[in-house]
NULOFI-415133 format. One record per residue (C-alpha): x, y, z. Coordinates in Angstrom, 1 decimal. Each point is the difference from the previous one (the first is absolute). Last residue first. Layout:
! residues N
     px     py     pz
      X      Y      Z
...
This chain:
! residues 265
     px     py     pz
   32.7  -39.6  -52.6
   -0.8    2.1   -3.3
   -3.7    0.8   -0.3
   -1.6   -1.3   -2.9
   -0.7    1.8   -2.8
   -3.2   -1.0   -1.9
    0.2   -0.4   -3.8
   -2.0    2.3   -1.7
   -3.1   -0.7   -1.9
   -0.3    2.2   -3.3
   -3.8    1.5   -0.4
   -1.5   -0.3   -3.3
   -0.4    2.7   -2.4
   -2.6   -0.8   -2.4
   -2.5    2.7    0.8
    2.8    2.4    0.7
    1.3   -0.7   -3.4
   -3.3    0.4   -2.1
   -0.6    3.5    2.0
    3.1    1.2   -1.1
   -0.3   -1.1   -4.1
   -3.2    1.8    0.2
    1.6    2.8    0.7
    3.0   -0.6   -2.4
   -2.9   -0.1   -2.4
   -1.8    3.1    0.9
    3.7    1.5    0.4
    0.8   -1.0   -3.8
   -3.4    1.7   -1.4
    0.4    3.4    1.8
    3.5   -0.1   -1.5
   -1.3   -0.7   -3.4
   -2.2    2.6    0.4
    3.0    2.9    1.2
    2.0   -1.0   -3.1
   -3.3    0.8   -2.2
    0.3    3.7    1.3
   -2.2    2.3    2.1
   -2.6    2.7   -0.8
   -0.5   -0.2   -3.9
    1.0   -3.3    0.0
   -3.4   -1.5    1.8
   -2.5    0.9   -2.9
    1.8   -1.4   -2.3
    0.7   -3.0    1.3
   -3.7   -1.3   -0.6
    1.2   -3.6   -1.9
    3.5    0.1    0.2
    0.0   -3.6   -1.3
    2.0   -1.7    2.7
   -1.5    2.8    2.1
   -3.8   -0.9   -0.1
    0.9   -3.9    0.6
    2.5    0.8    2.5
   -2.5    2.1    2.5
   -2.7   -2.7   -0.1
    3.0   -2.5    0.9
    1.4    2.3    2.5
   -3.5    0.4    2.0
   -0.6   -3.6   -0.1
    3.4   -0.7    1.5
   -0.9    2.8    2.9
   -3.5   -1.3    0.5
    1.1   -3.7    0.7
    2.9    0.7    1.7
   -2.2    1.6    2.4
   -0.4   -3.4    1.2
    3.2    0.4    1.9
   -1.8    1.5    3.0
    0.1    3.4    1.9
   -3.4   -0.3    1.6
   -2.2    2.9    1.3
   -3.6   -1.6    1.3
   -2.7    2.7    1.3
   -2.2   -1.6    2.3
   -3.5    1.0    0.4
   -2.9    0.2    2.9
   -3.6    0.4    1.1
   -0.4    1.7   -3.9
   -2.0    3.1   -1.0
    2.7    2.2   -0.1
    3.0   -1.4    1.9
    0.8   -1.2    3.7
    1.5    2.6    2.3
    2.2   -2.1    2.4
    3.2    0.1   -2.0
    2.1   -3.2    0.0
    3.3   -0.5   -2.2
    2.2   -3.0   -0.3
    3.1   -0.6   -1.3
    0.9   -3.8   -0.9
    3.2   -1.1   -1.3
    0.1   -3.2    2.6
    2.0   -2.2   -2.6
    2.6    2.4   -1.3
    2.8   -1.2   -1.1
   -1.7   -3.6   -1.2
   -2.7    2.4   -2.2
   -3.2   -1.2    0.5
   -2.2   -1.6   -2.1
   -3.7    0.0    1.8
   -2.2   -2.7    1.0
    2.1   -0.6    3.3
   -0.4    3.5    0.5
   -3.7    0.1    0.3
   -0.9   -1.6    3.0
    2.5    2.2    1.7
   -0.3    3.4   -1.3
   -3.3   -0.8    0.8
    0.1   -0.4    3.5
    2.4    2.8    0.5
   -2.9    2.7   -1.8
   -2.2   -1.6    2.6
    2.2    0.5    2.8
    0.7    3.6   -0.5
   -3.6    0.7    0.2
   -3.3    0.9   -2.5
   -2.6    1.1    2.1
   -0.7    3.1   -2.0
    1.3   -0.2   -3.6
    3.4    1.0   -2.1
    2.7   -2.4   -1.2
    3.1    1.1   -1.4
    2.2   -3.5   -0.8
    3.7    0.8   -1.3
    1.8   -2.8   -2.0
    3.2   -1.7   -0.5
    2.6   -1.3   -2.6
   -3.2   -2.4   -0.8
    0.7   -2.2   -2.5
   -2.2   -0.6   -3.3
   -3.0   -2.3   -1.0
   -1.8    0.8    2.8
   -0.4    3.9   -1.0
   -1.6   -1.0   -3.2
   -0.1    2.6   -1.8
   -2.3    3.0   -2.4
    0.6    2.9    2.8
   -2.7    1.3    1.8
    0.5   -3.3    2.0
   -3.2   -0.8    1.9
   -1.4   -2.9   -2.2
    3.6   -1.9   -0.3
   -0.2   -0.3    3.9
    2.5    0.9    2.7
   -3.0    2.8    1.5
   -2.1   -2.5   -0.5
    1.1   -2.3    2.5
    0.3    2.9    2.5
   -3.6    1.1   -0.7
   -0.9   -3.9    0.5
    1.1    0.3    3.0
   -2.1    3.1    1.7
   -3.0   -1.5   -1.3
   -2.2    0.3   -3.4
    2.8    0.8   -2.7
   -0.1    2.3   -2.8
   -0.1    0.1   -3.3
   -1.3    2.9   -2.7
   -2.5    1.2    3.1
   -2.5    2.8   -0.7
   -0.4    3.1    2.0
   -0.7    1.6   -3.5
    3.0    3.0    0.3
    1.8   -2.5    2.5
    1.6   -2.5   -2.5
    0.6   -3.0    2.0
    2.9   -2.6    0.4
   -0.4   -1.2    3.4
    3.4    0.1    0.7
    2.3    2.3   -2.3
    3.1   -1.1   -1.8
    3.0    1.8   -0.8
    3.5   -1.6   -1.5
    3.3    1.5    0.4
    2.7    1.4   -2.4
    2.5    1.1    2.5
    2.8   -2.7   -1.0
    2.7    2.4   -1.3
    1.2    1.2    3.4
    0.1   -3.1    1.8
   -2.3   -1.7    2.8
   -3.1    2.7   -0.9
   -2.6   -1.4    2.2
    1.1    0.9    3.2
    1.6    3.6   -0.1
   -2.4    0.8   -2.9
   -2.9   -0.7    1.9
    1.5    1.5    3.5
    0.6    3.7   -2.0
   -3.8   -0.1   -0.4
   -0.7   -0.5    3.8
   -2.0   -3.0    1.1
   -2.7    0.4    3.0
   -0.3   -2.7    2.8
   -2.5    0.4    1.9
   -1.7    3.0   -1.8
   -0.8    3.2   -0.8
   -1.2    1.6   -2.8
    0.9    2.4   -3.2
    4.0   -1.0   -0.1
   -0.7   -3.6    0.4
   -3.1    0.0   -2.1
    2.8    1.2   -3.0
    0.3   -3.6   -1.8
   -3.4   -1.0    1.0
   -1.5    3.1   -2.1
    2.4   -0.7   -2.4
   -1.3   -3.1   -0.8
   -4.1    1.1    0.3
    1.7    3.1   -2.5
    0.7   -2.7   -2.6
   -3.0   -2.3    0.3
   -2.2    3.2   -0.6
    1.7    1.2   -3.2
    0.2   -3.7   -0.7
   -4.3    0.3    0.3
   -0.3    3.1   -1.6
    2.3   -1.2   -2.8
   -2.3    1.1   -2.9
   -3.3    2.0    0.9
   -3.1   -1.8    1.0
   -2.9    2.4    0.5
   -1.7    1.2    2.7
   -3.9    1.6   -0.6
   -0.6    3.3    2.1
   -1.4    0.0    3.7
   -3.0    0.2    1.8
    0.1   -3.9    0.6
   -2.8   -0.4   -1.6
    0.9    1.7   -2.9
    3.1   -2.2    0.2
   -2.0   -3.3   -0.6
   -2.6    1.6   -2.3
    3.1    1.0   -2.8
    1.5   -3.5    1.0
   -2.4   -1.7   -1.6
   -0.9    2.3   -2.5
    3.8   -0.9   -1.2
   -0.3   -3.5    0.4
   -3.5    0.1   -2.2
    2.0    1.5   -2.7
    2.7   -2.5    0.1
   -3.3   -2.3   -0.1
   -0.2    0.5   -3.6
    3.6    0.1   -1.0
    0.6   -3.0    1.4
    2.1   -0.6    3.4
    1.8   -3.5    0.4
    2.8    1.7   -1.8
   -0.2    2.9    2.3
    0.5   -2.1    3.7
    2.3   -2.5   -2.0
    2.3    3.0   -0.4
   -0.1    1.7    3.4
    0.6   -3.6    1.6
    2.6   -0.3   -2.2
    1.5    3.2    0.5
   -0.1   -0.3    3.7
    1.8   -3.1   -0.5
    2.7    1.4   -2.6
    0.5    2.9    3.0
    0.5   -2.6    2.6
    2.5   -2.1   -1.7
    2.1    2.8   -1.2
């Protein structure tokens, strides 16, 4: 994922630049910091921060169940809207500002009300490694939490931004929309952003080639067959790419024009 190799680096070019010497002096650093704070020294574990990112989306997934709001989304509505046919559920998150909560810090995140929904479409926000503008859109949900936040400003985006976006010609206005009033943790306001977009293709195709090169060789097998058969991988392997195949024909897929029939005098 894009955010968690950027965390990383940030993580890793924070210790590199860190000798042993003064790794020492880091240490006694924060030692005195959280002795004055009363409190005991806080240490970095692995995947705090996606841990973080993580619940922040479901947190805006489930606000309409926990809060009240204008225009509150069910769970049954997302799959209703955004699923178009059965085998197309795979859908995309992102989460606008991008922050990990635990350190109050932001990843990415936008100034203004706009530029939240601009980032929420963004490469930066995915927590999946894709370009969402390079695909089509089949549609998408928009959950967006904060005080002060209307109808009319979610509308207004919709609308400056579709133009940018690939929609699909069945479906131009695929848009659901969401609004709880109770903004989240530490934040005026957030949008959560669930797509179901032919970039997945991307993930799914990557996915069966990292899966093929293991198999073609039978490279850790043995420690599948003992609970299900090689029959049952291969099958696992063929939908992936049938999947795939879906979403690249539905991207494609042009609409036919009909002829108009006129009215017999």
């Amino acid at each position: 994922m894009d955010i968690c190799s950027r965390i990383d680096s940030k993580r890793a070019c924070r210790t590199d630049t860190r000798s042993s010497v003064n790794e020492s002096k880091y240490d006694s650093t924060l030692l005195n910091k959280s002795a004055k704070r009363g409190s005991t020294p806080e240490r970095y574990r692995a995947f705090d921060d996606m841990n973080t990112i993580g619940a922040h989306l479901l947190c805006n997934l489930t606000c309409s169940m926990r809060f009240e709001g204008h225009l509150n989304v069910d769970l049954n509505e997302i799959t209703m809207n955004l699923v178009p046919f059965p085998r197309l559920h795979l859908l995309l998150s992102s989460v606008a500002p991008l922050a990990t909560l635990a350190n109050k810090k932001l990843v990415y995140g936008s100034r203004g009300l706009d530029q939240m929904f601009t980032a929420a479409f963004s490469r930066e926000c995915q927590l999946t490694t894709i370009q969402p503008r390079s695909g089509t859109y089949f549609a998408c949900g928009l959950i967006v939490r904060g005080k002060g936040v209307e109808v009319s400003d979610i509308n207004r985006n919709i609308d400056r931004l579709k133009p940018k976006l690939k929609m699909a010609p069945w479906n131009t206005d695929g848009f659901k929309i969401g609004l709880c009033s109770a903004p989240p943790a530490h934040q005026p306001y957030s949008t959560l952003c669930l797509a179901n977009n032919s970039a997945i293709r991307g993930v799914l195709d990557g996915l069966a080639g990292r899966f093929h090169k293991l198999f073609r060789v039978r490279a850790h097998v043995h420690h599948y067959t003992e609970y299900t058969e090689l029959s049952h991988m291969k099958k696992a392997y063929q939908r992936v790419k049938e999947l795939s195949k879906d979403y690249e024909i539905l991207e494609k897929a042009v609409p036919r024009s009909r002829k108009r029939i006129l009215p017999a005098i």
